[in-house]
N, C-alpha and C positions, 0 to 999 in steps of 0.2 A: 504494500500500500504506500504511495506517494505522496503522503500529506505533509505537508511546513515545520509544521508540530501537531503536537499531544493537542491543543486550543482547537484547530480544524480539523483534527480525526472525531473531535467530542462533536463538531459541528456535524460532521460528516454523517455520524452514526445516527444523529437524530433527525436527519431527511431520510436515511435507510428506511428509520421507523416508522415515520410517515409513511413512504413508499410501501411497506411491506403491509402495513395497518389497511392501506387500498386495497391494494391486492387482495389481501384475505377476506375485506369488506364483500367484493363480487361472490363469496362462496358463504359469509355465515353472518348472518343477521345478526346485530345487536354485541353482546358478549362482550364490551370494547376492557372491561375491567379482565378479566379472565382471560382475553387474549393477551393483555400488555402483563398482566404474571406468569403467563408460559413464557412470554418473549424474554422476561427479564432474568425468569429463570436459566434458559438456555444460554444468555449470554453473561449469568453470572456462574456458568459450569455447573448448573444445581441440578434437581430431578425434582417432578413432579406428580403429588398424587392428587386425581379431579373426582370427588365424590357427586354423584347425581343420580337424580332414575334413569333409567333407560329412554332414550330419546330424542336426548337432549343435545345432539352433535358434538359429542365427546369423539368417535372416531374419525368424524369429516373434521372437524377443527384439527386435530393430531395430521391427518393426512394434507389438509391445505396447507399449512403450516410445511410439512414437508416438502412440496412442490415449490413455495414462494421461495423455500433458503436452498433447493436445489442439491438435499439430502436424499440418502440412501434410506428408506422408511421399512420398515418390517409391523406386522401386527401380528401379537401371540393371543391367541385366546384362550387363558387360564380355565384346565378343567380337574377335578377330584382324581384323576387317573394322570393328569402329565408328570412327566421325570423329569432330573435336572438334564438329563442327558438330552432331552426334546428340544430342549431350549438352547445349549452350550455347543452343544452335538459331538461326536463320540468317534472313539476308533476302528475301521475296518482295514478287514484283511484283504487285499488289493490282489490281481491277477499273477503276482510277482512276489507273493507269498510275505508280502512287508506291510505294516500297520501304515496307514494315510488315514489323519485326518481329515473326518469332515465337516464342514462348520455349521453351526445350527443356527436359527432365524438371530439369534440376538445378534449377531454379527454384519451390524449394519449402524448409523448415524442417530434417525430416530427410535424407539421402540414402543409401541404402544404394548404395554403390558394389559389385556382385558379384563377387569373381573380379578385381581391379582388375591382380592379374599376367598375366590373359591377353590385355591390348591395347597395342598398341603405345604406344612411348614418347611419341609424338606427343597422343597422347588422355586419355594418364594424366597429362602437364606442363599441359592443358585445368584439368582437374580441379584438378589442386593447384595450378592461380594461381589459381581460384577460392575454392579453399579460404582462401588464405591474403589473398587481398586483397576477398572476402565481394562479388563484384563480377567482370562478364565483359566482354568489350570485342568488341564484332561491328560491322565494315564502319568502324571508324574510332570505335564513338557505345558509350560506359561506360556497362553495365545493371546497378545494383543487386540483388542476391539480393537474397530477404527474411530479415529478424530476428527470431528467433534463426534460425541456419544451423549445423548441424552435419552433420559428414563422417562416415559409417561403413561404410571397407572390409574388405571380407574376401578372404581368401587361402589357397589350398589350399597345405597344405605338403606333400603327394605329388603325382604326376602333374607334374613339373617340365617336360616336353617339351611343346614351344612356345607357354612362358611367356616373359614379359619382365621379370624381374624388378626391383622400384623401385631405382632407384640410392641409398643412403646419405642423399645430399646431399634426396630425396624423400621418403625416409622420416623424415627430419629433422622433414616437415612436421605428423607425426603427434603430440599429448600421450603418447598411449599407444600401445604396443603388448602385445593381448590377449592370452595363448594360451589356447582356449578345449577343454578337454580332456576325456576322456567321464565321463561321469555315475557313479557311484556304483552297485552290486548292487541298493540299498535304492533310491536313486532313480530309476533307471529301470524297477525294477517299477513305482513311481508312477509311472510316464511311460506306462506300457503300458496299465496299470491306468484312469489320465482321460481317454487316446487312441483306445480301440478300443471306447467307448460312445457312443450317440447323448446328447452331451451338448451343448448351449452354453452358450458362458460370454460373459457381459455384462460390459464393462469402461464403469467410471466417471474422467468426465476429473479429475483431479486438480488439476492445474495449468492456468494457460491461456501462452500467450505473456508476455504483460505479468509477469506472476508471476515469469516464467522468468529474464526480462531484467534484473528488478529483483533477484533470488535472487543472478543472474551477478556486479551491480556490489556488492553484499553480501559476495561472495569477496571481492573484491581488498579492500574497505574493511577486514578483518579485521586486529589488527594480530598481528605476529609478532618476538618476542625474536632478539637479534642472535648469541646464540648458536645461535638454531635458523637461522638465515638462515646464518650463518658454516661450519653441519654442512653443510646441504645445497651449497654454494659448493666445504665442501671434498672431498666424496663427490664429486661432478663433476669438479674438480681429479683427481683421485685416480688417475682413468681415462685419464690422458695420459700417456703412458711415459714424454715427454720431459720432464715437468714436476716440476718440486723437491719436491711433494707424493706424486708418486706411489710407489702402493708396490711391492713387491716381486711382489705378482700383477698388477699393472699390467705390468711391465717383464716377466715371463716369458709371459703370455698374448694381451695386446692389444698391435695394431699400429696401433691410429686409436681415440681416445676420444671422450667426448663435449663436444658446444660448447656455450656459454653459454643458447641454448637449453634444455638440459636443466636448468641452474638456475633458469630462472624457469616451468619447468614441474614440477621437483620444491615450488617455495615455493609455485605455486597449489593444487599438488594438494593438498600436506599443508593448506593452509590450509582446504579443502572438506572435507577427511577429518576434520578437529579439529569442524568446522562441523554435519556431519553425523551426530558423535558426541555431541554437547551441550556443545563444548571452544569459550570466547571466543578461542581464541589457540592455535596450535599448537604440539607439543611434537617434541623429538626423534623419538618415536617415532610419528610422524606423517609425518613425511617418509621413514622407514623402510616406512613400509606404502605410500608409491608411489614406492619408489625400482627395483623391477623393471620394474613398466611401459613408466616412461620411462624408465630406459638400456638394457634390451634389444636394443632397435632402433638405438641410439646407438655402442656398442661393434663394430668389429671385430675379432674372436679371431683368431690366429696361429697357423702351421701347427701349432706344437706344442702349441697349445691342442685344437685339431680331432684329432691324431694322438692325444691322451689323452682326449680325448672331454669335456673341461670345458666344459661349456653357458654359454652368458651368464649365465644364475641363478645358476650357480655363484660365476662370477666375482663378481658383483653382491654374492652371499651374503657373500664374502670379505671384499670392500672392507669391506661394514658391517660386520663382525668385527674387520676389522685396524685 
């Protein structure tokens, strides 16, 4: 990339955004909040889990999404019966009486993981050492994924029966957690309305890899005030009952807060949010716009949180108030 400086790559990245927010606009109504946290996600090197019914263009967004950044897309459909080996893919004994490698679907840029609560814990721990170490290990011999690699599961939040749902310490592994919720009166007429005609629609790649990888190390190089590094430190603090910081709706709701994890995924995100809005440097209220994300998933609520019906947004909303 040929940019002057670091000041015109920031500029640069955020006409991409634009650019690519078009784009994706011709394939999926509405969604403008959920699209800009996968975006941010992807180019803060994070993975994504998007909780919804069924419906709700969880795989057409995953799939547009791949076409505009001109990635390698796979979709897995998690069932009660897949192995890690379905997924990673396995050793065969080749015409020449010698073991070859063959690689299985996750060996690609995007991954839509479907349904990732419906398969045993044994195939989903597959998945998230891949995610987290971008690299699978089969018969003894370490296979590189390719770059960029991003994770994006989804998950039914009805029909709970024989589900396996991720353990904490898993979804730990996630930047964000989505919820991806229905459409609007006015937008779903548009939904109906661009749906039930013989139309196609032509998507332009936007981005390539190389773009993407370079967009990625542009995040981190951003710089950030110690104030705003010091807020997000202390909102993560905040959510530990046991901890000298926390408050009052900490100690009456949560019974498990979130780990230091979620500080260096609150400073990436905001730093991609400021990025993406035309900002050199993020601001408080930066870290504010992905701080539901990523502690939703981080926080566990207490009986008497669940028995009053306080949500983790709730809670979240709190913190940032108090």
């Amino acid at each position: 990339m040929n940019y002057q400086s670091d000041v015109e790559a920031v500029d640069a990245f955020g006409v991409k955004y634009k650019e690519l927010s078009k784009e994706i606009g011709k394939v999926i109504v509405g969604q403008d909040k959920i699209l800009q946290d996968v975006l941010i996600s992807i180019f803060g090197r994070g993975h994504c889990l998007l909780i919804g019914v069924p419906g709700l263009a969880k795989t057409l967004l995953v799939n547009t999404i791949s076409q505009t950044l001109g990635l390698a897309y796979n979709r897995i459909q998690f069932t009660p019966d897949l192995m890690p080996s379905d997924i990673l893919g396995t050793d065969i004994l080749d015409e020449n009486r010698s073991f070859r490698f063959i690689k299985g679907p996750l060996f690609a840029n995007i991954i839509l993981a479907d349904e990732i609560n419906r398969t045993p814990p044994k195939t989903q721990s597959a998945l998230l050492e891949a995610m987290q170490e971008r690299a699978v290990t089969v018969g003894g011999k370490r296979y590189e994924i390719g770059n960029p690699f991003f994770v994006l599961a989804t998950q039914n939040p009805i029909e709970q029966e024989g589900t396996y749902p991720l353990p904490e310490a898993q979804l730990d592994r996630f930047m964000f957690n989505i919820w991806v919720d229905y459409p609007s009166y006015s937008e779903e007429l548009q939904i109906v309305k661009s749906t039930t005609f013989d139309k196609e629609v032509t998507l332009n790649k936007i981005l390539n890899a190389e773009e993407i990888l370079f967009f990625q190390k542009l995040v981190r190089k951003i710089p950030i005030a110690d104030n705003v590094l010091e807020f997000a430190v202390k909102l993560v603090s905040k959510t530990r009952p046991d901890n000298p910081l926390a408050t009052q709706v900490a100690k009456d709701y949560i019974v498990w807060g979130a780990g230091p994890r979620a500080s260096q995924f609150l400073v990436i995100g905001a730093k991609c949010h400021a990025a993406l809005h035309g900002k050199y440097s993020p601001d408080i209220e930066d870290v504010k716009a992905v701080a539901a994300p990523v502690l939703r998933h981080r926080i566990v609520r207490n009986y008497k949180a669940e028995a009053e019906g306080i949500s983790t947004d709730e809670i979240v909303k709190r913190l940032l108030t108090s």
